[in-house]
C-alpha positions in Angstrom: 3.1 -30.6 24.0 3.3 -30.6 20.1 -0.7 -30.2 19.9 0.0 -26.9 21.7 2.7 -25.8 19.9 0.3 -25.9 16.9 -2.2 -24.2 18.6 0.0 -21.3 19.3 1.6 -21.5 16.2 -2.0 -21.1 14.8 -3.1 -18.5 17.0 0.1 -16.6 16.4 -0.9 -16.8 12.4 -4.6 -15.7 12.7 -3.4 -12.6 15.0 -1.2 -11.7 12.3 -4.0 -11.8 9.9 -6.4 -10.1 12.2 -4.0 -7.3 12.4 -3.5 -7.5 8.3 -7.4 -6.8 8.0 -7.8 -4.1 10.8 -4.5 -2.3 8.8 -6.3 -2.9 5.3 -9.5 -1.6 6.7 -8.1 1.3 8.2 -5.8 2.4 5.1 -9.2 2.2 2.8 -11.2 4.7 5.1 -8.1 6.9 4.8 -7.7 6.5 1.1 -11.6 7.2 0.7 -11.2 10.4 3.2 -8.2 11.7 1.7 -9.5 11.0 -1.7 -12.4 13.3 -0.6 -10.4 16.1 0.2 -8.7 16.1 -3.2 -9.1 19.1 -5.3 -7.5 17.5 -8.3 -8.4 14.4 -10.8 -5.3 12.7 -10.2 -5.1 12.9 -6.5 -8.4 11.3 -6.5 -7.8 8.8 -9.1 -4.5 7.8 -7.4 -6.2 7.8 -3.9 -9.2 6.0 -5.0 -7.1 3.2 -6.6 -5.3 2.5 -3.8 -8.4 2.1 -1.6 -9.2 -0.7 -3.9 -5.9 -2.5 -3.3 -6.2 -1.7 0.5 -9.6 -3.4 -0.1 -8.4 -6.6 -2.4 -5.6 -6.8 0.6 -8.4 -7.3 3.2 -10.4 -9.8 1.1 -7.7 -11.9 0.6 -6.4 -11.9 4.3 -10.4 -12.7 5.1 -9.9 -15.7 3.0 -6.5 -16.7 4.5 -7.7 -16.5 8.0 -11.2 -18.4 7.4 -8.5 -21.3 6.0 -5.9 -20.9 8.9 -9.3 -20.6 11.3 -10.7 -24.0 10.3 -7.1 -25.8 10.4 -6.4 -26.4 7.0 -3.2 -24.4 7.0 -2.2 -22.0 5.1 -3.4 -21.7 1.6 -1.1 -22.6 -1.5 -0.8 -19.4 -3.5 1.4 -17.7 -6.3 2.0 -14.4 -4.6 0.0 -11.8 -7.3 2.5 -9.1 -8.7 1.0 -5.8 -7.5 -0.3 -3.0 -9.8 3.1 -0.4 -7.7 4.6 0.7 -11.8 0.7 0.7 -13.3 0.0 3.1 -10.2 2.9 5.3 -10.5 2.9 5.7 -15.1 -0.9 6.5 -14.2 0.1 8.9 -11.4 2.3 10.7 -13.8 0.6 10.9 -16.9 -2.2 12.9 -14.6 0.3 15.2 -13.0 2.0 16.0 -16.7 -1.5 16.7 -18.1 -2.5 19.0 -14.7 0.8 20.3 -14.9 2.4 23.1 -12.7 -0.7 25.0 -11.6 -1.8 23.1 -8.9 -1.6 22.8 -5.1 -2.9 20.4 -2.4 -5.4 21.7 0.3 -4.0 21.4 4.1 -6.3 18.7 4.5 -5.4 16.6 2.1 -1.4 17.2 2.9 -2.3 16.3 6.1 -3.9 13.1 4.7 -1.2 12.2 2.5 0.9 12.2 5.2 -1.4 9.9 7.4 -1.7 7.6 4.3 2.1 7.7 3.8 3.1 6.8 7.7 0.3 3.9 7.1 2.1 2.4 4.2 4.9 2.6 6.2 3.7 0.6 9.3 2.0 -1.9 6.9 5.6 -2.2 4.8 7.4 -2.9 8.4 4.2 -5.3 9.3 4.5 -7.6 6.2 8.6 -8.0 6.0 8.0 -8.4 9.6 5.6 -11.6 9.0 7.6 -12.3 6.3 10.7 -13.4 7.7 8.8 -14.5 10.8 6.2 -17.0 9.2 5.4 -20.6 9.5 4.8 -21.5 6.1 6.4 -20.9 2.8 3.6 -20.1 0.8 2.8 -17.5 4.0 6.4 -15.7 3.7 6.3 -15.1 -0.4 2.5 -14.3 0.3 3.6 -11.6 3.3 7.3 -10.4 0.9 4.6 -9.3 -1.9 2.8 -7.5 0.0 5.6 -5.8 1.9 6.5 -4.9 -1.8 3.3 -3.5 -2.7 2.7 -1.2 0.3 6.1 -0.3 -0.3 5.2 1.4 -3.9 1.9 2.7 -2.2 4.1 4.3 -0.3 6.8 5.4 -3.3 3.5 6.8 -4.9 2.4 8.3 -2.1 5.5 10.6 -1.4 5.6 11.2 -5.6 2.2 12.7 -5.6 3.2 14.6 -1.7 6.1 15.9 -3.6 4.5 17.1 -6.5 1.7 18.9 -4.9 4.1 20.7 -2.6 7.0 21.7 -5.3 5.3 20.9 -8.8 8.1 23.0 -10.6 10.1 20.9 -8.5 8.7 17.6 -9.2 8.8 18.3 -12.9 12.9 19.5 -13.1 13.0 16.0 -11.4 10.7 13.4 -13.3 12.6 15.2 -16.4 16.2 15.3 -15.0 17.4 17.8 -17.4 21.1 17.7 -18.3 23.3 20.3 -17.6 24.4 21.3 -21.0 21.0 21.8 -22.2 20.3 19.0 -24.6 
């Protein structure tokens, strides 16, 4: 009875990951895709960056599962702080350089939004497997990614919000006092 407990216990970790990669993999195609419709450098830049995290995501769940796969448990690991501030200074320092003449094609709207509802399903995926998981190393490994879709997704809505309102966006990044100092 224990023998198959592990074995489900197993199986219940590799579907995880399988999952993980599939959700990596498909949240790189729509970062590339979206980053294609951009009309602007930083929209491209941010969009293009985050394709590479979706794509370090899937190589380390590929590296996970191959340990889980050949039963040697889940891999000891210091969760790696993600790049969520780096991405969001960069993303601002474009939009402050473009500044307020600029406006995002309905495709790419529409793709921002796609990107942003993926973020969100991976963010509920990983605190999900986080509280659920077997091993320690597995939870911390799950809560930092949790954290780091969640700023994909902080940086996500930012750049949304700025190509929709950037007059907007700007009165709000420089929260301007009300007696005019």
């Amino acid at each position: 009875m224990e023998g198959k407990t592990l074995m489900n216990e197993q199986d219940s970790v590799l579907k995880a990951l399988k999952t993980a990669i599939e959700m990596e993999f498909d949240g790189k195609a729509c970062y590339l895709a979206a980053s294609a419709d951009s009309n602007n450098a930083a929209g491209k830049q941010l969009l293009r960056s985050l394709a590479e995290d979706e794509d370090q995501h899937r190589l380390r769940f590929s590296q996970i599962y191959d340990s889980v796969r050949r039963k040697m448990g889940w891999p000891e690991q210091e969760p790696k702080p993600g790049r969520g501030s780096n991405i969001l200074d960069t993303l601002h320092k474009a939009c402050q350089e473009m500044g307020t003449n600029v406006s995002g094609t309905a495709n790419e709207l529409a793709a921002l939004k796609t990107a942003i509802d993926k973020e969100k399903k991976s963010y509920d995926f990983y605190e999900r497997q986080a509280k659920d998981g077997s091993y320690a190393s597995e939870r911390a490994f799950y809560d930092s990614l949790a954290r780091e879709e969640r700023s994909h997704e902080l940086a996500l809505l930012d750049y949304y919000e700025y190509l929709t309102d950037p007059a907007g966006w700007f009165v709000n990044k420089e929260r301007p006092s009300l007696d005019g100092a």
